[in-house]
C-alpha positions in Angstrom: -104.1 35.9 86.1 -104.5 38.3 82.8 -101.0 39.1 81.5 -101.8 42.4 80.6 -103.6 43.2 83.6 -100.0 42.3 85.5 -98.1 44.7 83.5 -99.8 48.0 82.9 -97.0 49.4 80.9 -98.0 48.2 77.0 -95.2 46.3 75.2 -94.4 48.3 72.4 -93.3 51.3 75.0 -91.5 49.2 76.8 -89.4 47.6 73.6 -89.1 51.8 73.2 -87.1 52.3 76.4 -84.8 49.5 75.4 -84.0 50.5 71.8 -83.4 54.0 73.5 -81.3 53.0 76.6 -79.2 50.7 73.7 -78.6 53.2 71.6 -77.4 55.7 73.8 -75.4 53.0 75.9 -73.8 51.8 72.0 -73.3 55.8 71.7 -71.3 56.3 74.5 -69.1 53.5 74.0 -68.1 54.4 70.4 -67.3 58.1 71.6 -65.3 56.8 74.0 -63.2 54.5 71.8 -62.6 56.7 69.6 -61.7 59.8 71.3 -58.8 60.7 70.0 -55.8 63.0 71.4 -55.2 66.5 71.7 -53.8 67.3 67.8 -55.0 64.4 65.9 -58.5 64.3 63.6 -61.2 61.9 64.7 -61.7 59.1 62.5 -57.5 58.8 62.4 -56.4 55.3 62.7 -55.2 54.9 67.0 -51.7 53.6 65.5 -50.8 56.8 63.9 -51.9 58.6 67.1 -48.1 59.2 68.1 -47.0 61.2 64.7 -49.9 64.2 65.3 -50.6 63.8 69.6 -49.2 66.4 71.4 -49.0 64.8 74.6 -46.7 62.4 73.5 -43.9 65.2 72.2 -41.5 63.0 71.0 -43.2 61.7 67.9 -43.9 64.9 66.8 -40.4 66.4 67.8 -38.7 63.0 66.2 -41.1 63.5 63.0 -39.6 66.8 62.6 -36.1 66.2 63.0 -36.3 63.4 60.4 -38.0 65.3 57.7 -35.5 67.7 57.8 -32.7 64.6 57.5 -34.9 63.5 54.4 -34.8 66.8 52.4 -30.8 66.9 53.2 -30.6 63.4 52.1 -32.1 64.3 48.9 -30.0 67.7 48.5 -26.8 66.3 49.3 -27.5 63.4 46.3 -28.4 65.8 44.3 -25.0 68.0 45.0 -23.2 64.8 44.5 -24.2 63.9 41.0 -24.3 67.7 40.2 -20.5 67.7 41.3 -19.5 65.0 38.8 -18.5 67.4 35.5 -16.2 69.4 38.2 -13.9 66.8 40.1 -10.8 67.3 38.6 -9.5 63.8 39.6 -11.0 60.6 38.4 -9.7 58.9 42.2 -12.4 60.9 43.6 -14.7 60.6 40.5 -14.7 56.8 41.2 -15.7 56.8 44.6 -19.0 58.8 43.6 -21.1 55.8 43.5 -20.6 54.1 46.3 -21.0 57.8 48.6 -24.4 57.8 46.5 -24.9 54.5 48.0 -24.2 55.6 51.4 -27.0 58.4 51.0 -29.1 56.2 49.8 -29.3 54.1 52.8 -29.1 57.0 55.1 -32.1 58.3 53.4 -33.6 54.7 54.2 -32.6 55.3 58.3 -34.7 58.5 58.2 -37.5 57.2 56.4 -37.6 53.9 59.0 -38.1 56.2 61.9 -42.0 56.7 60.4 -42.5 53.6 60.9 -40.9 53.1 63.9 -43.5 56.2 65.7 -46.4 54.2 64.2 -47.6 51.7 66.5 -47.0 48.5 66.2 -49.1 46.0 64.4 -47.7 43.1 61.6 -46.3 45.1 58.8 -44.7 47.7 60.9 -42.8 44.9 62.8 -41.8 43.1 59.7 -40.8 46.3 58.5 -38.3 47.1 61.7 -36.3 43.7 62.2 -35.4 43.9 57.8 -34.8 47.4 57.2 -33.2 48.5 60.7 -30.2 45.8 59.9 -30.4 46.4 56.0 -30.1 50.0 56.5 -27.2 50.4 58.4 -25.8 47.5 56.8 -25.6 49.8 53.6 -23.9 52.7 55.2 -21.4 50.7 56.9 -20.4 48.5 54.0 -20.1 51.7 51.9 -17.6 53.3 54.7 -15.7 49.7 55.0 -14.9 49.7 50.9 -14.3 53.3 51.5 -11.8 52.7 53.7 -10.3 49.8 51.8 -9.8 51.8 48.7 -8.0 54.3 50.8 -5.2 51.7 51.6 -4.3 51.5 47.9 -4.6 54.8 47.6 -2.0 55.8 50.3 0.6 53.1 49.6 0.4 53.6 45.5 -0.9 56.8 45.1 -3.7 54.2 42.6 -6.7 53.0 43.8 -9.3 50.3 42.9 -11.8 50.9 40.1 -14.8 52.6 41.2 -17.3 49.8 40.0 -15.0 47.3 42.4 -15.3 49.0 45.3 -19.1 49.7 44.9 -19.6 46.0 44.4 -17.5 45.4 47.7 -20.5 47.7 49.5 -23.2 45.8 47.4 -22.2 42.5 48.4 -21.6 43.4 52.1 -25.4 44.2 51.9 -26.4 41.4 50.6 -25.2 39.2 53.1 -27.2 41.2 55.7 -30.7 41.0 53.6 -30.3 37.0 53.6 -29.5 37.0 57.9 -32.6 39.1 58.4 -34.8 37.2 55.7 -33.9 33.9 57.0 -34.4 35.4 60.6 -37.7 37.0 59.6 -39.1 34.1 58.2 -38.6 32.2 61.1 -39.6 34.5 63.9 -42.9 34.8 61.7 -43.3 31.0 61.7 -42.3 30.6 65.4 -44.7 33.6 66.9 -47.5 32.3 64.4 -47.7 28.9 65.7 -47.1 29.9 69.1 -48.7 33.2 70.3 -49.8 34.4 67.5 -48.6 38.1 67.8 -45.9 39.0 64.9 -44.4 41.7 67.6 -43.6 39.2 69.9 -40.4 39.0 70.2 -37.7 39.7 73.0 -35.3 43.2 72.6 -32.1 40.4 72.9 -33.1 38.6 70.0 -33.6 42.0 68.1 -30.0 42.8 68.9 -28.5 39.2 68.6 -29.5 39.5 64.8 -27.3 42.6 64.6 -24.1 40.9 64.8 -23.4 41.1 61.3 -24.1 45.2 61.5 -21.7 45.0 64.3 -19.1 43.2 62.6 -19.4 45.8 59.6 -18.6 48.6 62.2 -15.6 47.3 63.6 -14.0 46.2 60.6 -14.5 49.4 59.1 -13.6 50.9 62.1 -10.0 48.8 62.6 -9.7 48.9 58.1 -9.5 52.8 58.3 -6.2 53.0 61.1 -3.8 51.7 58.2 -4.6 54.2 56.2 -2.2 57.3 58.0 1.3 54.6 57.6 0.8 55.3 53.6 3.4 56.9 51.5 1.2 59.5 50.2 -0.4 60.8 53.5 -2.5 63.8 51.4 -4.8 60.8 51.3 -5.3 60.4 55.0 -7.7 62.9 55.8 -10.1 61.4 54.1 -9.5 57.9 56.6 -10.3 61.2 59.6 -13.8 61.2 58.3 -14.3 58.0 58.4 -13.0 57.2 62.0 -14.9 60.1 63.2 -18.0 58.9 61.6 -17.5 54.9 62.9 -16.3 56.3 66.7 -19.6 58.3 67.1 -21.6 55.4 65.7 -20.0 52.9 68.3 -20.9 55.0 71.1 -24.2 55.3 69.8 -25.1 51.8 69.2 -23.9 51.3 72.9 -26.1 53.8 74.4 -29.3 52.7 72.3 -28.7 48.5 72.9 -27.6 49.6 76.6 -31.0 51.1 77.2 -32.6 48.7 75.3 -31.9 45.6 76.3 -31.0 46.6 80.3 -32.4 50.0 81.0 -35.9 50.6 79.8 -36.4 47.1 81.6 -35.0 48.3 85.0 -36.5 51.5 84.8 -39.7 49.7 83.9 -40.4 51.6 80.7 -40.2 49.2 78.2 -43.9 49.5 77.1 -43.1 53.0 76.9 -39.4 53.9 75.6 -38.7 51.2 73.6 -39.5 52.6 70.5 -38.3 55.7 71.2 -35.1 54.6 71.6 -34.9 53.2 68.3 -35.8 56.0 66.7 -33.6 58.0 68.6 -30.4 55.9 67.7 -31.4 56.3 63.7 -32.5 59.7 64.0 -28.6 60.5 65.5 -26.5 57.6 63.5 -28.1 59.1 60.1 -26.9 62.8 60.9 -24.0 62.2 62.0 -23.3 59.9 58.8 -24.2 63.3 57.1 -22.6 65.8 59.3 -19.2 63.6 60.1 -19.0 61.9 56.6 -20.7 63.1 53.6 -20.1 67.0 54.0 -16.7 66.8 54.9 -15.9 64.4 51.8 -18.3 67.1 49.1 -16.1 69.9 50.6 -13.3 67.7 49.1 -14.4 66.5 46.1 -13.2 69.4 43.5 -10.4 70.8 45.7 -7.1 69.7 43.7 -4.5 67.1 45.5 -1.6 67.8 46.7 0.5 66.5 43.6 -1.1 68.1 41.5 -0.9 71.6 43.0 3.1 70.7 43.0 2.1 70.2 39.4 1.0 73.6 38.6 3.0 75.3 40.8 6.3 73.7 39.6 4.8 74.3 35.8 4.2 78.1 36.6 8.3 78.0 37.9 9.2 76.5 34.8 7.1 79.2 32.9 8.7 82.2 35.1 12.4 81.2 34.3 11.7 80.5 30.6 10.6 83.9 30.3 13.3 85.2 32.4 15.8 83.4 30.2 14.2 84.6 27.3 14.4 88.4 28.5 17.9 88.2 29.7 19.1 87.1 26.0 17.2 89.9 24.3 18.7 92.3 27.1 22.5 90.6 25.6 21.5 90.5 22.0 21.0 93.7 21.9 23.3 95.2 24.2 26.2 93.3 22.2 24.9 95.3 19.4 24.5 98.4 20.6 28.3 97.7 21.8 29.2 96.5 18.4 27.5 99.6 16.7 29.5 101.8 19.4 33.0 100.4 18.2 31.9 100.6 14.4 30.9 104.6 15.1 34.6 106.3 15.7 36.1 104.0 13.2 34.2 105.5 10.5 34.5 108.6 12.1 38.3 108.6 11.3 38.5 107.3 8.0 36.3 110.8 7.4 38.7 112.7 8.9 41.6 111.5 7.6 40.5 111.3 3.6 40.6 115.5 3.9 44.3 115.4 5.8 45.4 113.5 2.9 44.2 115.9 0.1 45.8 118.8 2.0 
């Protein structure tokens, strides 16, 4: 039987149909890959789909909040170094670099919430377990030497030096960069060999290498109660800021590790909610580091302390009666002699009178 004769359809229209049914299948499927979501571009990369897609709100609403954190961030450091030629005493001058410090990493907690909307992949993961601990681990150094240096001040009325105390904060850091690099290394190692995925790691074990952030809450927390039993309590209100600041942060690394750990698992949204719950609990920590901490201690930084407004006022006293003084012996001066001239006035008067009762 002829080949050809069998099929009546020639070859080269038949190789046609399946180039064309290939091409349009191969079509299809691309479109539908890459469709992306209502508000981003095509062509965008799917793991930045949750900073521009407006059916997920919350990256967009969370990306908004935190740029606004970043440009305050940047103004406030730029209000604290501006302030330096006009704080009248060196106490406060001293603490200036470590508060610099503090902004610094709560500029850092803004910027990790980026990366924490991007989706996850190997850097982005690497990123999250260093920087999340590192970040607050500079913040809460910076309040713990804060508070320290506020016990001298309210018992002596004298401070540490202001390079001592930043080197407290500095080295309080450090010890948190070497737990999550160690830690880091060894997740990497362990998830490489074993599964293979970088991100795979459990929401216990993310917390568990927090301790050390932990411990840097409470002890700046319990470090800043001792600071109201000082002899020069003008000093104390300054301790207020920073209780306020490490109460709100407790309840707020409750909620977030709460809902991390227990309920985005019950609820059975932990595909879903964990990530916005981590940027959640930096987007709130960092502003109320800036609301409860750094404004209130600006607003303090040029106003005069108490002891020296005693100072001035008890100079402007001394000023008042040394004037009054003054005045009241030019009133005597010259009333004694305008008295004196009185008394010399009749005597001469006499002698006048009598020189002509003589010669008659």
């Amino acid at each position: 039987m002829n080949f050809q004769s069998a099929w009546p359809c020639p070859a080269w229209a038949v190789m046609t149909s399946l180039w064309v049914i290939l091409s349009f299948s191969s079509l299809s499927n691309a479109q539908t890959t890459t469709a992306a979501p209502s508000g981003c571009g095509q062509g965008l990369d799917p793991i930045y789909y949750y900073l521009c897609d407006l059916s997920s709100a919350w990256g967009i609403v969370l990306e908004a909040i935190t740029s606004a954190g970043i440009v305050s961030s940047f103004i406030l450091i730029i209000v604290l170094v501006a302030s330096t030629p006009f704080i009248q005493d060196p106490r406060k001058k001293s603490i200036l670099g470590t508060q610099i410090f503090f902004l610094v990493g709560t500029t850092g907690l803004f910027c990790l919430v980026f990366d924490i909307i991007v989706k996850q992949n190997f850097s982005t993961c690497a990123s999250r377990r260093f920087l999340f601990g590192v970040f607050f681990a500079m913040c809460f150094s910076a309040l713990w030497s804060h508070g320290i240096s506020l016990n001298c001040l309210v018992r002596r009325n004298r401070g540490p030096n202001g390079w001592w105390v930043f080197l407290i904060a500095l080295c309080l850091t450090l010890v948190e960069v070497i737990i999550n690099t160690e830690w880091l290394i060894i997740t990497i190692v362990r998830t490489a060999s074993t599964l293979g995925q970088p991100c795979a790691i459990f929401n216990q074990d993310f917390v568990m290498a927090l301790i050390y952030v932990m411990f840097l809450i409470l002890a700046g927390f319990v470090t800043a109660w001792p600071a109201f039993c000082g002899r020069y309590g003008h000093w104390s209100k300054h301790a207020i800021f920073i209780l306020i600041t490490l109460f709100l942060s407790i309840c707020i690394w409750i909620a977030w590790i709460v809902m991390y750990i227990y309920g985005n698992v019950q609820l059975v949204k932990s595909l879903y909610w964990d990530d916005p719950t981590l940027a959640i609990a930096l987007v709130s920590n960092a502003w109320a580091f800036i609301f409860f901490y750094i404004i209130p201690e600006i607003s303090q930084l040029t106003k005069p302390n108490l002891e020296q407004t005693f100072e001035e006022e008890g100079y402007q006293a001394r000023g008042v009666g040394y004037e009054t003084i003054l005045k009241e012996q030019i009133s005597q001066s010259n009333y004694v002699e305008n008295k004196a001239f009185s008394m010399d006035e009749p005597a001469g008067g006499n002698k006048k009178n009598s020189v002509p009762l003589q010669r008659l």
